[in-house]
Every structure is written in C-alpha cells, then in structure tokens.
N, C-alpha and C positions, 0 to 999 in steps of 0.2 A: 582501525576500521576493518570490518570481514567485508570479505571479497564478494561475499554472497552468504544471504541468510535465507533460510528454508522456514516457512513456519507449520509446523504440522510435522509430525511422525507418524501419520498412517501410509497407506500402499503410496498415493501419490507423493506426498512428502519424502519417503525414502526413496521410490524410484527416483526422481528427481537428481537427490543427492549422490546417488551412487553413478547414475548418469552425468552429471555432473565429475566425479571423481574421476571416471573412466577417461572424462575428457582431460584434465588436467586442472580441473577448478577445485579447490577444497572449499569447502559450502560446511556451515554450523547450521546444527537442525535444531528449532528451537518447538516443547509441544507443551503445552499445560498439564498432559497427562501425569503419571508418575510410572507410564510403561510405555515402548512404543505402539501402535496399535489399540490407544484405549478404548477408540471408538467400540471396535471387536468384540471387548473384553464386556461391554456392557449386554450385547447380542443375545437373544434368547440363545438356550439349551440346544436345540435341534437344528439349530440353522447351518446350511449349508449353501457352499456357492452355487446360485443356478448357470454359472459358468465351468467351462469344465476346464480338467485341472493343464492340459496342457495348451489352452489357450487362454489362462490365467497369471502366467507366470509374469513375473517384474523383471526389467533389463539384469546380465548378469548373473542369472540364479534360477534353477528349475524349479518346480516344485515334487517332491519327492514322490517319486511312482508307488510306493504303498500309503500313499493318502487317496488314493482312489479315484475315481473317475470325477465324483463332486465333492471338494474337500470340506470336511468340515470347521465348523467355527475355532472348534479350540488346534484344528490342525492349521488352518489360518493365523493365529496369533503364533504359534510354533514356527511358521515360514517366514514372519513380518523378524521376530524376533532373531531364526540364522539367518535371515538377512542384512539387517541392520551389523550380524557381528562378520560375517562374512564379507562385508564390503570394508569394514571398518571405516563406519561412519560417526562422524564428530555429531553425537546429540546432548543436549542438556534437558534434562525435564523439569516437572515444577515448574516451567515458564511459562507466565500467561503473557500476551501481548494485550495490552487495551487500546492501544493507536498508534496509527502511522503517520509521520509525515513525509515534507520532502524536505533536504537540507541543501547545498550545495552541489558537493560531490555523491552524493546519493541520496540514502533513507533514514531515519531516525526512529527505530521502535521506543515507543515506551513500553514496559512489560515489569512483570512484576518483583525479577530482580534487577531490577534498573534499566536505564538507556544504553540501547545497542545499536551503534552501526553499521551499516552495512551499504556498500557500494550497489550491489543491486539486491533483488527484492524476489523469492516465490513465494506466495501464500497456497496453503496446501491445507486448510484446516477442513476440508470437507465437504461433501452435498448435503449430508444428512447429520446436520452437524445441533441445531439446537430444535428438544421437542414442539409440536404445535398440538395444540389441544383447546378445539375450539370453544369460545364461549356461548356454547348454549344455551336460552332461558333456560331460569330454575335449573342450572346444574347445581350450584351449593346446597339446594333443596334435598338432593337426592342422600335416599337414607342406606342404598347401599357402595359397593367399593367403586371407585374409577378411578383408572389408571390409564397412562398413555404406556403405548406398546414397551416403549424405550424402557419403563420397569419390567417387562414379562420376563420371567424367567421360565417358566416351566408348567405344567398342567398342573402338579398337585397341589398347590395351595384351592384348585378348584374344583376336584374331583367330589360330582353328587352336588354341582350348582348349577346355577341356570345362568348363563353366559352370555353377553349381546357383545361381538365383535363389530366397533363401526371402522370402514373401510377397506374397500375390495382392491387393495392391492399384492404384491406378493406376501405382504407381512401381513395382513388380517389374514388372507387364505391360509397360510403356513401355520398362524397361529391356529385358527379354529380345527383344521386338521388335530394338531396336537394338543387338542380340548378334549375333542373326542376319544382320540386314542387314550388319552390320559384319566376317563373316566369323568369329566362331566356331565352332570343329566342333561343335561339344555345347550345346546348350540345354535347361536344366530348369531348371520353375519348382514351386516347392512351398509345398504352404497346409496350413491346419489346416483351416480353415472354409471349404467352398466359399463363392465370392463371387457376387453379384449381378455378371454381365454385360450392358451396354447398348451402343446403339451411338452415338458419341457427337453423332447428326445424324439425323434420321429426314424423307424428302423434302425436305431441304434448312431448314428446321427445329431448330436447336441443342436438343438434350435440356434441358438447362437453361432455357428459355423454356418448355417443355413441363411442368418441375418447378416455375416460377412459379406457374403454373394450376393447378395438382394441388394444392401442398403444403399450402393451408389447408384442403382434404378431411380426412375421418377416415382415418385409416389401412385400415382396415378396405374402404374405398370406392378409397382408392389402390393398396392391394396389388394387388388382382386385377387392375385393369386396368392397369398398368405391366408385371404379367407376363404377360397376353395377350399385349402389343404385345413383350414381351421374345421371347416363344415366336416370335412372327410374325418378327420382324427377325433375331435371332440363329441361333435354333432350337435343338437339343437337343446340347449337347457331352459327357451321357455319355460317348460310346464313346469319344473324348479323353481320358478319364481327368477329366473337370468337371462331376461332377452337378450337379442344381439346386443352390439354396441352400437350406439351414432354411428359414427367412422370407424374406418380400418386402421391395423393394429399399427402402421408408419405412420399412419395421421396423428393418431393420438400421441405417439411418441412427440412426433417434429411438433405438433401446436402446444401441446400441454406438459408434454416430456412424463408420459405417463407410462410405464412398460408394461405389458402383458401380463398377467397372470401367468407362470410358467409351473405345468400341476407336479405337485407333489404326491398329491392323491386327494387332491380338493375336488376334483371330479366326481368320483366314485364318491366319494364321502355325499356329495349332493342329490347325485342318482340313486342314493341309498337313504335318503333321507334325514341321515346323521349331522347334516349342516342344514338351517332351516335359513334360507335366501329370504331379508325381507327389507323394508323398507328405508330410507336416509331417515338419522334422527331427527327431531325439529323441536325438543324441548327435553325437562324433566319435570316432574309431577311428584315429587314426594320419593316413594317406593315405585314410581312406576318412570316410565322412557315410551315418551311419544312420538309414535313416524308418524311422515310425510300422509299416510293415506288416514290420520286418525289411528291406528290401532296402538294400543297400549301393552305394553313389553312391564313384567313383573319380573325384574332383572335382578340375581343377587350380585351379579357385576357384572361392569362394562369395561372393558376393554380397548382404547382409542388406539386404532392405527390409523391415522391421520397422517403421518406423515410428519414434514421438518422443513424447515428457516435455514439458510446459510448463515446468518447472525452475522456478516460482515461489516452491518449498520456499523456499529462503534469505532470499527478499526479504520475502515478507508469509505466512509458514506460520505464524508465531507472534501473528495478529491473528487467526485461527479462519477466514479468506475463504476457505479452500480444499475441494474436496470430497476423497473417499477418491482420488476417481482424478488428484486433483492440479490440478481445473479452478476457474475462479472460482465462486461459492455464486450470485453479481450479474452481469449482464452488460448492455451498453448503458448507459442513461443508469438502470438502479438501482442505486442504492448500498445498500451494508449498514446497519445500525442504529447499529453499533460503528465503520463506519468512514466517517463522512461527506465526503465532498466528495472517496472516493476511486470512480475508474471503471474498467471496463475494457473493453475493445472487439478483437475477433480472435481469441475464445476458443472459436469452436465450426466447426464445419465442415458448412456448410449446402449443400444439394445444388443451389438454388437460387445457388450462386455467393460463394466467400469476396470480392472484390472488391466486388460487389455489394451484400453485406450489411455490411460495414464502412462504404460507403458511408453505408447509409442510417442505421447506427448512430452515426455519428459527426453525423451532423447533431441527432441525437435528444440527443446530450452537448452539443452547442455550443448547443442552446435551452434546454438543462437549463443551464450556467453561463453562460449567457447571462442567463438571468430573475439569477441566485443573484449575479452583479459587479451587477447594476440594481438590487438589493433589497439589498447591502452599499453 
C-alpha cells in the first residue's frame, strides 16, 4: 500500500508532493496525462500567467528571473517540468483513476492500470479540468465552425473571418484580443453578466499583490474601493456596449467564483472598436447566432469560452464530498468526517493567485500527514 497517492500532475498535484517530500512522506503522483502539466500543454498560444512571476512560485523552487515578469505558457510547462525533476518526484502517467473508494486502512483507486492503494488520499486533478459547452437550441443547426475555447490555439486559422467569442471572462477577452491582432475581420465577444474589468498592473504594481492586501477585508470594505480605483484606471465602457457590473469585483469572486477580467489589452481594443461588445447567445439559426436582444450574428465561427466542470462526479460523487455545483464540500488540509485521510487542493479560484494558493495549501497537507505518518 502507498503511504499517500496524489492524483494529478499539474501545479497543485506537484506542489503537493514535493511538499509532502520536504516533510518526510514519499507520496506517488498518479495523472492520466502523458506529461506532467497537461492541462498547460492544451493552453492557447499566447497565454500568460496574469500572476506574476515571483508571487507564483510552487514550495521549493523559484521560478527563473528571465521568464519575466508574467511567465508565459510554454515557460510554465518548462517550470512544472524542473520541478517535478528537481524535487525528484515519484510520478506515473498514462493513469487514469475512474473511482475511489474506502477500504479499511485507507483508499482504493481503481484506475486504468489497475487497483492502487493508498493509506491517504490528494485529489489534485484541477478546477478547470473538463470542457462545458453549452447546449444551445439549434446548435447542430449551425453551418459554421464551433469550438470550445479548450481547442483554441492560435488566430490564424481565422484571419479574414468574422468571429463571435461567447463569454467574458479572462479567456474569451485574451482570446478576442488575439483575433484581432491576428487578423480577423470580425470580432465579437458576448456575455450574459457584465464582468468586472481591472487592469492587470496599476503603477507598476501586479493587481494580484493588491488582492493580497485587500482580500481578508469584509467585502463590503473591499467592493468600493476596488471600484473607485476600477472607475479611475479603466473608466466607463458603457458606450462600448459594457455596463458596469451587478456587484463588485470580491462579490462576484466570493458568490460565483468569477475573477475579473485582468486587461491584456482588451481595453483598448474595445475603445477602439476592434472588439464589438454584444449580446448573451440564446440560440442558432442555420448560418446565423441569435442574442439575447433578437439580433442575429452571421458568424463564420464561434468561439465558446464558457468555461469548465471539475468532473469529480465519477470518482468520488458517491461519497457525498461534493457540492450542487460539483466542487469539494473540504478544501486544504480538511478533510470530511466520512472521508478521512482524503484531501483536496486546486479547487477554488482565488483572486489572490491559483499558484500561490496551492502553494500555501499544499504545505498546510504535508504538516497535516506529516503529524498523522509520526502518530501511525
């Protein structure tokens, strides 16, 4: 039996284990990938962390000073990668897990090279881990391309087409950005819920060191003054077609776990008229994409950044850990009543930096079975 199995090889999954290591636990890291980091590896072109690079780093390991202030994607899989050999961490890939249970003296994976045990338990497989692409009337209708974001790789397959990004969050913005730059004719992006817009550096300053400071305020104390400073920096993109939002940008995070748009140059691009702001889909029509207000969109493709599923259902839905919206009940170093010695860590999406907080979560797991291997 292992002393502890890890499931997942991205950021949380390896922090995790090398935190664990550090303690004195050897922990096997199991991923379905066939690298670690696959998640990463799927990641559009141009993506970069809107965290910066030295409040990113995982326990153990900097991340290298000529990756720049916001590191990029393929410099991200290069850091996950000397990490993983830098700690010399025990992983196996090609392992899928399809369920968990409980055995006696701990857990029982099934997975898809056999049954593995393990005395305790991380689950590390991701927030954004399976695509959602909602079922729209008459989407099979539609006579041009649709893809969810999780395909996008790059502008050229669209350069000189007419584009409908739906969802305004940081991945539709960042996409449609690199629409235009890339030579599309046509850019629209479409939301249901106006979003909170920030910029993602204020005086040289990363937002994110900013939401450090802020975030153990009361909401109530944070809202307003995150959108003064929102009014001051951004200013007003009604006429764009982008009212404010409902609520301030800590509301939205704490109720819906929604993060801000942090600009890359989604701004300017709007104020310039290069990104056309317009309505929530609400069907398809053949050749055409019908919003919310009636107007119809002659789309040579769409775009779905919608978003993503934990997919936990399969593995642990039938132990009760999960909530309505499919997320752990536990997070960190608590474990449930019903399920002990299992953890889970990468499950929320803190504004304050997913890197960062895996971080500090995974240390908070490895003195939790840390004490629990010294007391067995």
């Amino acid at each position: 039996m292992e002393p502890v199995v890890v499931i997942g090889a991205g950021p949380a999954g390896l922090a995790v284990a090398a935190a664990l290591k550090q303690a004195g636990v050897d922990a096997l890291v199991v991923d379905r990938g066939s690298a670690v980091g696959s998640s990463w590896r799927g990641h559009y072109d141009r993506l970069h962390l809107h965290t910066s690079r030295r409040l990113s780093k995982l326990p153990g390991l900097d991340i290298p000073r000529e990756y720049g202030t916001w590191v990029s994607r393929d410099h991200v899989i290069s850091y996950l990668e000397a990490y993983a050999q830098h700690h010399a961490l025990r992983i196996q890939l090609g392992v899928a897990v399809d369920r968990i249970d409980r055995i006696d003296d701990g857990w029982r994976l099934a997975t898809s090279a056999g049954p593995i045990d393990a005395a305790r338990l991380v689950i590390a497989t991701g927030y954004n881990h399976t695509p959602l692409l909602p079922a729209w009337p008459g989407r099979d209708t539609f006579r041009g391309e649709l893809i969810h974001a999780s395909r996008y790789r790059n502008p050229e397959p669209y350069r000189g087409r007419d584009v409908l990004v739906v969802g305004a969050g940081n991945t539709g913005a960042e996409i449609a950005v690199d629409l235009v730059e890339g030579g599309a004719a046509k850019v629209r992006l479409s939301f249901r819920t106006p979003p909170n817009v920030l910029r993602r550096s204020l005086g040289g300053v990363p937002s994110q060191a900013i939401a450090i400071v802020l975030r153990r305020l009361p909401t109530k104390v944070v809202d307003p003054v995150v959108t003064f400073v929102q009014r001051l920096a951004v200013g007003d993109l009604s006429r764009y077609g982008l009212p404010p939002a409902p609520v301030g940008p800590y509301t939205q995070i704490v109720e819906d776990g929604r993060i801000p748009i942090l600009d890359v140059g989604f701004i300017d691009a709007v104020k310039r008229g290069q990104v056309e702001v317009v309505k929530a889909v609400e069907r398809f029509d053949g050749d055409q994409v019908v919003l919310a207000d009636g107007t119809r969109v002659a789309a040579d493709a769409v775009i779905a950044a919608t978003g993503y599923v934990r997919g936990l259902e399969a593995m642990v839905g039938h132990l009760g850990l999960l909530d309505r919206r499919g997320l752990p009940v536990v997070h960190g170093a608590e474990t449930h009543a019903s399920a002990p010695g299992l953890y889970f860590i990468g499950y929320t999406n803190p504004v304050s930096g997913n890197f960062r907080e895996v971080g500090i979560d995974a240390r908070k797991i490895a003195r939790a079975l840390g004490r629990a291997a010294r007391a067995a």
